[in-house]
C-alpha positions in Angstrom: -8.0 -2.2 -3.9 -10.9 -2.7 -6.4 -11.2 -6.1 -5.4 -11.4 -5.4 -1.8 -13.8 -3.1 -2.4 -15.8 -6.1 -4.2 -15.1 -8.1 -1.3 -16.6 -6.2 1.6 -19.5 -5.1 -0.7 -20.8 -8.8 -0.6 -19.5 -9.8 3.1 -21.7 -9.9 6.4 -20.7 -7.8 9.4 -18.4 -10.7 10.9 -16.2 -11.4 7.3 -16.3 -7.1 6.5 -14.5 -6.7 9.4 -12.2 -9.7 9.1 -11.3 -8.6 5.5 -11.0 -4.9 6.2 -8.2 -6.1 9.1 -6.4 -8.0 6.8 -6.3 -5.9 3.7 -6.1 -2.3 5.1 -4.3 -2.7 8.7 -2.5 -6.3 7.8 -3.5 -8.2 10.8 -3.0 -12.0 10.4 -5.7 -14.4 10.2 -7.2 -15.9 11.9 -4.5 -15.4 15.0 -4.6 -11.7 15.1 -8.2 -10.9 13.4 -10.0 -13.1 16.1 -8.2 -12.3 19.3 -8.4 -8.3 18.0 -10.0 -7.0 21.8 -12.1 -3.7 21.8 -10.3 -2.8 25.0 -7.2 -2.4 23.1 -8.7 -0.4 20.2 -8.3 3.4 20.3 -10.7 5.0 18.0 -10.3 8.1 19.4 -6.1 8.0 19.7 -6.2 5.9 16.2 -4.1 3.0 17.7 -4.8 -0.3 18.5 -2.5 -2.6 20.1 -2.5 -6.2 18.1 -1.3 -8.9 20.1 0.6 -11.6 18.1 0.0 -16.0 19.2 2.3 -16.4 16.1 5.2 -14.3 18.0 3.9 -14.2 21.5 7.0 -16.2 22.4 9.6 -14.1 21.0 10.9 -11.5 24.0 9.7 -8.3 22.7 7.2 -9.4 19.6 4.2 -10.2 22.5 2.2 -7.3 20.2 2.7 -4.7 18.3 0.8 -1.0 18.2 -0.6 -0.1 14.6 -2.3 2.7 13.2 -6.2 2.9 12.8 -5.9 3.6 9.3 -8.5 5.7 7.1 -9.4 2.6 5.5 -10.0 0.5 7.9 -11.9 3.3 10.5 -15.1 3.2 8.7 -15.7 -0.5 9.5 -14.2 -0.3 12.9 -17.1 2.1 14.1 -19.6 0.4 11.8 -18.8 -2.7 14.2 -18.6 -0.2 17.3 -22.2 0.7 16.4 -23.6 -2.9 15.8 -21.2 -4.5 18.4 -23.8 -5.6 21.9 -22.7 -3.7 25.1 -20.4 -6.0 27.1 -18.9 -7.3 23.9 -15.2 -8.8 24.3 -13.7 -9.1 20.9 -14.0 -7.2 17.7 -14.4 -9.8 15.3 -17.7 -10.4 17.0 -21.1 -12.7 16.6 -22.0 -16.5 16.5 -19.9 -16.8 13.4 -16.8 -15.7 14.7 -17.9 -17.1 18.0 -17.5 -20.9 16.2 -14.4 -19.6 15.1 -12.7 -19.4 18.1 -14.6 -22.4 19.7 -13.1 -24.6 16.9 -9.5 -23.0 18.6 -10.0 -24.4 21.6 -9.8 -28.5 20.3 -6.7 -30.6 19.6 -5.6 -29.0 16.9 -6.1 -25.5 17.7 -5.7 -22.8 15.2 -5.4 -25.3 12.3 -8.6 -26.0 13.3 -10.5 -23.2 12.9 -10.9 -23.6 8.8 -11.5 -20.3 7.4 -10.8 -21.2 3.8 -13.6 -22.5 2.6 -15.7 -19.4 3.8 -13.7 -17.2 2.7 -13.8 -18.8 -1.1 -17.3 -18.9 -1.1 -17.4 -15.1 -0.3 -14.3 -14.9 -3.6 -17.0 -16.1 -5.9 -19.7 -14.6 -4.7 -17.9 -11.0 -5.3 -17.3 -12.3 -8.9 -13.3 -13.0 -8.3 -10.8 -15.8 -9.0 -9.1 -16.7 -6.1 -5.7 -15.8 -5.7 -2.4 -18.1 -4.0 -2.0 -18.0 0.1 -5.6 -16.3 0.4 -5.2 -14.1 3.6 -1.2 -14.0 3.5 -1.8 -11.7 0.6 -4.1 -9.6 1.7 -1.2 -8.9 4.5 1.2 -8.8 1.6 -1.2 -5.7 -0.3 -1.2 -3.7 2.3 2.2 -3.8 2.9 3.2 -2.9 -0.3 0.5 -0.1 -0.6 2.5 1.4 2.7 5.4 0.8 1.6 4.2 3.8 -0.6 4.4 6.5 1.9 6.5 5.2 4.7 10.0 4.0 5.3 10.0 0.1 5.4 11.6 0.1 9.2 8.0 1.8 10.2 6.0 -0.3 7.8 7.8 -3.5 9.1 6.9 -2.6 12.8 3.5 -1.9 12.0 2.8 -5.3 9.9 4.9 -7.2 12.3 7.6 -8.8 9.9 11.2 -8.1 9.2 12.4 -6.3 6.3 13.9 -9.5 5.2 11.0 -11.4 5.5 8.7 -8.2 3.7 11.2 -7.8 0.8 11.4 -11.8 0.3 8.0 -13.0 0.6 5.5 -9.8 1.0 6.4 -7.1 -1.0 4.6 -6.9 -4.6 5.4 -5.1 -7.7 2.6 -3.4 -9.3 1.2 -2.8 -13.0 1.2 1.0 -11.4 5.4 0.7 -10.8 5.8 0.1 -14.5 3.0 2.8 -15.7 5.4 5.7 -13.3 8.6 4.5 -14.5 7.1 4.5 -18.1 5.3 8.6 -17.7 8.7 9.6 -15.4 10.6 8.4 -18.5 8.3 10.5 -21.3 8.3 13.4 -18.6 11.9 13.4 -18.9 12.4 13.0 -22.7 10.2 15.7 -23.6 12.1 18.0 -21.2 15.4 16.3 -22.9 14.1 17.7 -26.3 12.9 21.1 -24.8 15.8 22.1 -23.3 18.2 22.3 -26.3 15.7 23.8 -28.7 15.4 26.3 -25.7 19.1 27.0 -25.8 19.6 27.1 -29.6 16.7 30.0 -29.5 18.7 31.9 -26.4 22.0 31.6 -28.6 20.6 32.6 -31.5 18.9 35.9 -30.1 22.3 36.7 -28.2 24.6 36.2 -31.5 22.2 38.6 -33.3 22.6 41.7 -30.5 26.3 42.1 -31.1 28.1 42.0 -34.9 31.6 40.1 -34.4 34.5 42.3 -34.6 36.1 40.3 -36.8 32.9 41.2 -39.2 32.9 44.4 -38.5 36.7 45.4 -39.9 36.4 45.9 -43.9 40.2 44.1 -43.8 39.0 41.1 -43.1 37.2 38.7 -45.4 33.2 37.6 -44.2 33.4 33.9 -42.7 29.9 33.7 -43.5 27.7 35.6 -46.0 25.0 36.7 -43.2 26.7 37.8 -40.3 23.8 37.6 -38.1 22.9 34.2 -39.2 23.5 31.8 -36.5 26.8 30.0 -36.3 
């Protein structure tokens, strides 16, 4: 998340919004990103409805309805603002403009080359780049939701499978092994509490009531304080 945050603090208007889709709503790029219509955005019901080229020809996988998350709301309604009136698409302006133009030729979307941009904007926010560049910003969000909600939900909303997010998405985190780690010490030290705090409740009930077989002067002491703790 830090380096997101480096990210859009370097990016124009058109790459903010590009990298805020990606990272904190987990739109692909640039199919998803750059069709993204403000006629199916919901700012007000927080829903948008993301329609899908990759799956468009699977029966039922056309779109998908995701959740305007807090994240990603700020820049949503920073491009509302800036956005002229009459504009189409989200992803708006003469840069994303050439994007999509580039769609339209022979070798549509392998043609509209987003890489290199998107590096340049890497090392301009002081980072190293990282493998499958925009896959994994899908792949960070999904594992940040698979946080809070059940994968089935998180799956729908990304538009994978569970197979395909446990496989090839979903990450494990320095922050797994640091909760494991604390839920561990959390449970030791209650390990090591809990018999000293028995031995201290056994000890004050042994010393309320003198053992009958102490208290008959027939019978021998078993131990030379009979209070003493057994």
């Amino acid at each position: 998340m830090a380096d997101a945050d480096k990210l859009l603090a370097v990016a124009n208007p058109c790459w903010r919004l590009i990298v805020a889709l990606c990272r904190f709503a987990g739109l692909r790029n640039p199919t998803e990103t750059l069709t993204l219509r403000w006629e199916n955005v919901g700012l007000a019901a927080g829903r948008m409805t993301v329609t899908s080229p990759k799956t468009e020809h699977i029966d039922g996988k056309e779109y998908r309805v995701v959740p305007i998350f807090a994240r990603l709301r700020p820049y949503l309604e920073d491009a509302w603002e800036l956005a002229a009136p009459g504009t189409e698409h989200v992803v708006s302006g003469p840069q994303a403009d050439g994007y999509r133009a580039a769609v339209n030729g022979p070798a549509s979307w392998a043609g509209c080359n987003m890489r290199e941009t998107f590096l340049k904007l890497i090392r301009r926010a002081g980072l190293q780049p990282w493998p499958k560049l925009f896959q994994n910003l899908r792949a960070s969000c999904e594992t940040d939701l698979m946080q809070q909600h059940p994968i089935h939900v998180v799956t729908a909303w990304i538009g994978n499978t569970p197979k395909i997010a446990i496989g090839h998405y979903l990450q494990t985190l320095d922050t797994d092994f640091e909760k494991a780690v604390k839920g561990g010490a959390e449970s030791g030290a209650r390990a090591a509490q809990n018999p000293a705090q028995t031995r201290a409740n056994t000890t004050e009930r042994e010393t309320t009531t003198r053992p009958k077989t102490l208290e008959n002067p027939r019978f021998r002491p078993l131990v030379s304080d009979p209070d003493g703790y057994c």
